[in-house]
N, C-alpha and C positions, 0 to 999 in steps of 0.2 A: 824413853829408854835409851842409855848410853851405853854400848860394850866398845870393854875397854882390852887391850894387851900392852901385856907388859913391854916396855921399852927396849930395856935391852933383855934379852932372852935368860943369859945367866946370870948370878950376882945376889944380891941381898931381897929374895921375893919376901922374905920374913919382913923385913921392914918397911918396904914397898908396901906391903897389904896393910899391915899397922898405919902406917902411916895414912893412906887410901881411906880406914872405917874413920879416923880421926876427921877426915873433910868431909865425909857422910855425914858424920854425928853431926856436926858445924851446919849442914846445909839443912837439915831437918828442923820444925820450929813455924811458927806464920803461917800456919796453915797447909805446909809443907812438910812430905813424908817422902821418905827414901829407903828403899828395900836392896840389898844387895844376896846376887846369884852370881855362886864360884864356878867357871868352867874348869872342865879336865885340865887344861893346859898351866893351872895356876900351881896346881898340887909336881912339887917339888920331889915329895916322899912318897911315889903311889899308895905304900901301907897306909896311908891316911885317907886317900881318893875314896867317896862312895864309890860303891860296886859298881853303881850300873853306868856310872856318870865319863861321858867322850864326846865327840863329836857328831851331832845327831846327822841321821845318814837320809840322803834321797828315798824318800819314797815315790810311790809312781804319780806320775804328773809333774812332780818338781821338775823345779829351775834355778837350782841355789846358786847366787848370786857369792864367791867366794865375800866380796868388798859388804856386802850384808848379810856374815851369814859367820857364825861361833863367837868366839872372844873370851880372855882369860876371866872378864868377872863385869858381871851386868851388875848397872848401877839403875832403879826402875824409882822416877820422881814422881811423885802423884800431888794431886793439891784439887782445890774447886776452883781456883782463878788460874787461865792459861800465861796469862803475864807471870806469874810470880813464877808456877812449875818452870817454865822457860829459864825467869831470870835466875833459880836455883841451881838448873841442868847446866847454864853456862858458867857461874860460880864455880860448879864441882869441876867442869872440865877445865878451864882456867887455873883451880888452886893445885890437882894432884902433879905430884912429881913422880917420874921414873916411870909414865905411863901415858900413852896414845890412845887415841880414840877409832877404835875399827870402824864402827857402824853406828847411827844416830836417828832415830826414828821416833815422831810425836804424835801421840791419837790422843782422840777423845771420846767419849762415851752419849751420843744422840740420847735424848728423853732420857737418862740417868735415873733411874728410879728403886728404890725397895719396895717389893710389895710381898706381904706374907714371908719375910725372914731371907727374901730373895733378892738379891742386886740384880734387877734389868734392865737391856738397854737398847736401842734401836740400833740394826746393823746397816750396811750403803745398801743394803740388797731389800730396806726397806720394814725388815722383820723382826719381831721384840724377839730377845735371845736370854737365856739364865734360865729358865723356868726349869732346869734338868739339873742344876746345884741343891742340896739339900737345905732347910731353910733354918737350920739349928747349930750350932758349936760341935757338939758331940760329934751328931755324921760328919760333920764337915772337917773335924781334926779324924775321922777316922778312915775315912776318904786319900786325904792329904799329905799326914803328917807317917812321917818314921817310926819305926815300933823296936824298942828292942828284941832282939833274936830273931829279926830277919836277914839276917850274914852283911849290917851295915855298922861302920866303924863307930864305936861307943859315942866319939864325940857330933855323929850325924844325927841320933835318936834325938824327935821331936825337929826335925830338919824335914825340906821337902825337896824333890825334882821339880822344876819347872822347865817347861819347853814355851819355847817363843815362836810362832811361825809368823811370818811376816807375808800376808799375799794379797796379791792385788786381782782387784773384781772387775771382772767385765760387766760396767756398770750399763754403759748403753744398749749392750746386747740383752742385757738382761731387761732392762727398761722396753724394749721391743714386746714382750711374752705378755699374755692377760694376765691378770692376778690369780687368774684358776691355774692358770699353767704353771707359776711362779712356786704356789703353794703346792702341789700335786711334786712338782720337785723337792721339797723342803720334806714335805710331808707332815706340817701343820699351815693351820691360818695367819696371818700375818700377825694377830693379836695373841697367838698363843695356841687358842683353842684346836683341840685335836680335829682330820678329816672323821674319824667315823661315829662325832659329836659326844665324844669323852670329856667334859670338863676340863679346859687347860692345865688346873690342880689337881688332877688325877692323873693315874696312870691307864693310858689303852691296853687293851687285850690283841695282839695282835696276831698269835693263833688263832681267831674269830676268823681271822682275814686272811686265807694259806695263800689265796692267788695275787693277792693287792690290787684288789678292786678298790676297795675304799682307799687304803694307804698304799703307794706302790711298793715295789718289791725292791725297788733302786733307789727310792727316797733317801734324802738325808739322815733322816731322822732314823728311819726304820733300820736300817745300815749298822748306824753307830750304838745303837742300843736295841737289837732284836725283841729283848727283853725289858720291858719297861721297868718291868717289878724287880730288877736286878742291874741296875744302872752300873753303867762302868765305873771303879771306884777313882773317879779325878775331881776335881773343883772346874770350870774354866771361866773365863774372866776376857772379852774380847775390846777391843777399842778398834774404832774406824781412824782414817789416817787419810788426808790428800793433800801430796805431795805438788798439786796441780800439773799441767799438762796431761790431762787424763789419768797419771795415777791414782789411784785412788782404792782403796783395802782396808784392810781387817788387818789387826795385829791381833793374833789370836793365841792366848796364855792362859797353861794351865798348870795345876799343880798337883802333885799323887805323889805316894810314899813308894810304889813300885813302877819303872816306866814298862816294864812287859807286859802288864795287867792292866795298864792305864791309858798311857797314849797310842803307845806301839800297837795293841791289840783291836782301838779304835780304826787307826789310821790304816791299818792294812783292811779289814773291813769295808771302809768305804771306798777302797779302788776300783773301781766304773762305775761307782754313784753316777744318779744325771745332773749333780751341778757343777760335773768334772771339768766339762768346757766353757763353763763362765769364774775361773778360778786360776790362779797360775801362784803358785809359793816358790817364794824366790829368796827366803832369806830366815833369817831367825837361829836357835844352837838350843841344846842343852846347858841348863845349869841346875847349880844343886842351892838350896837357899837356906844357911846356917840355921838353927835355934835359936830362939832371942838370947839377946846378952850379946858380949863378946869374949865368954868362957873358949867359944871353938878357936878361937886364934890361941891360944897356949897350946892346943894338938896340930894345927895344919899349920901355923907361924911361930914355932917357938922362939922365945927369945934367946 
């Protein structure tokens, strides 16, 4: 992921941005895919800005690092070979004019796998992740994607929020805990499967469970989705990351059509989870990630 700010602050962002999808398009191709997310800061004409879309704010625990942390417009490179994603994120940053690079940051996806309609992946903390994204198109654009006549500007519809958090794992500390301890904080098995032996593809009952004997009450899991049969409506999509010298993290990205109902409502939830102190976020923003095409640049760029 590359977020980028504009150079100089006033002046011709219509063209700057035109210009910008133009090296995008270019760097795309070989195996090689590039997604682009508008921060607040890019929108010139707020009447155009999505509603919800600024500068995403500390929640408790954070440590947002300013130097990794917003940016007028994420450029997200993906690919299966980390040479080529690499040699394309340097391409793009290399060719764009009228624009700096705020923050820079490369993961990758442990055991990458689809199973059952689901992208999984193993996270540093050792634990397959995705099994809570729905495994179809449908939920998953209805989850995701923008609706008309929810008070977002015409040219946002079929457009998404993504939030970036960038945070780094106390990986050794956590390497210290049994695996029962490990999972008892997650509040599933490392393979997936539920503690109070719910089939991983199913969903638990966890009114069964008021005192969190089987699942705790401070789990991860339990936390962010009380309700299993009523999943939070976001997509999310994680990559591990090390930096070496002990960095080492999660870049954790997701994407919802409303951020109050999605992330916001998650994330204040799990404040005093138990894997609050193997955890520190320290960086990532808000962005809004256009419709396909590049119809939306006639409304937020006009010529």
């Amino acid at each position: 992921m590359v977020a980028l700010d504009r150079a100089l602050r006033a002046g011709a962002v219509e063209t700057r941005l035109r210009e910008l999808m133009g090296v995008v398009g270019r760097v795309r191709g070989g195996g090689v895919s590039a997604a682009v997310g508008l921060g607040a800061g890019v929108f010139v004409n707020s009447a155009v800005r999505p509603a919800q879309l600024g500068p995403m704010p500390s929640f408790a625990g954070d440590l947002l690092d300013p130097a990794q942390s917003h940016g007028d417009v994420l450029v997200q490179v993906s690919g299966e070979r980390a040479e080529q994603v690499r040699a394309a994120a340097d391409r793009l940053v290399s060719d764009v004019r009228g624009w700096r690079v705020r923050w820079r940051i490369e993961g990758f996806r442990g055991d990458n796998r689809v199973e059952d309609g689901r992208g999984l992946a193993r996270n540093p903390f050792h634990f397959t992740e995705g099994f809570g994204n729905p495994p179809d198109e449908r939920r998953t654009a209805d989850r995701a994607l923008v609706r008309a006549g929810q008070g977002e500007p015409e040219w946002a519809v079929g457009g998404s929020y993504q939030v970036v958090r960038i945070i780094r794992l106390a990986t050794e500390l956590w390497d210290k805990d049994s695996v029962q301890e490990q999972e008892r904080i997650i509040g599933r098995r490392r393979d997936g499967r539920w503690l109070d032996g719910t089939p991983k593809d199913e969903q638990p009952n966890f009114a069964v469970d008021p005192q969190g004997r089987l699942t705790p009450l401070d789990s991860h899991v339990r936390l962010a989705a009380p309700d299993r049969r009523n999943p939070p409506p976001l997509i999310r999509r994680g990559y591990s990351y090390d930096r070496g010298d002990g960095d080492t993290g999660l870049v954790f990205s997701c994407f919802q059509r409303d951020l109050a109902t999605g992330f916001e409502a998650v994330q204040k939830r799990l404040a005093g989870e138990a894997m609050a102190p193997y955890m520190l976020t320290t960086g990532g923003g808000y962005f809004f990630v256009p419709p396909p095409g590049n119809a939306w640049l006639d409304a937020v760029a006009p010529a």
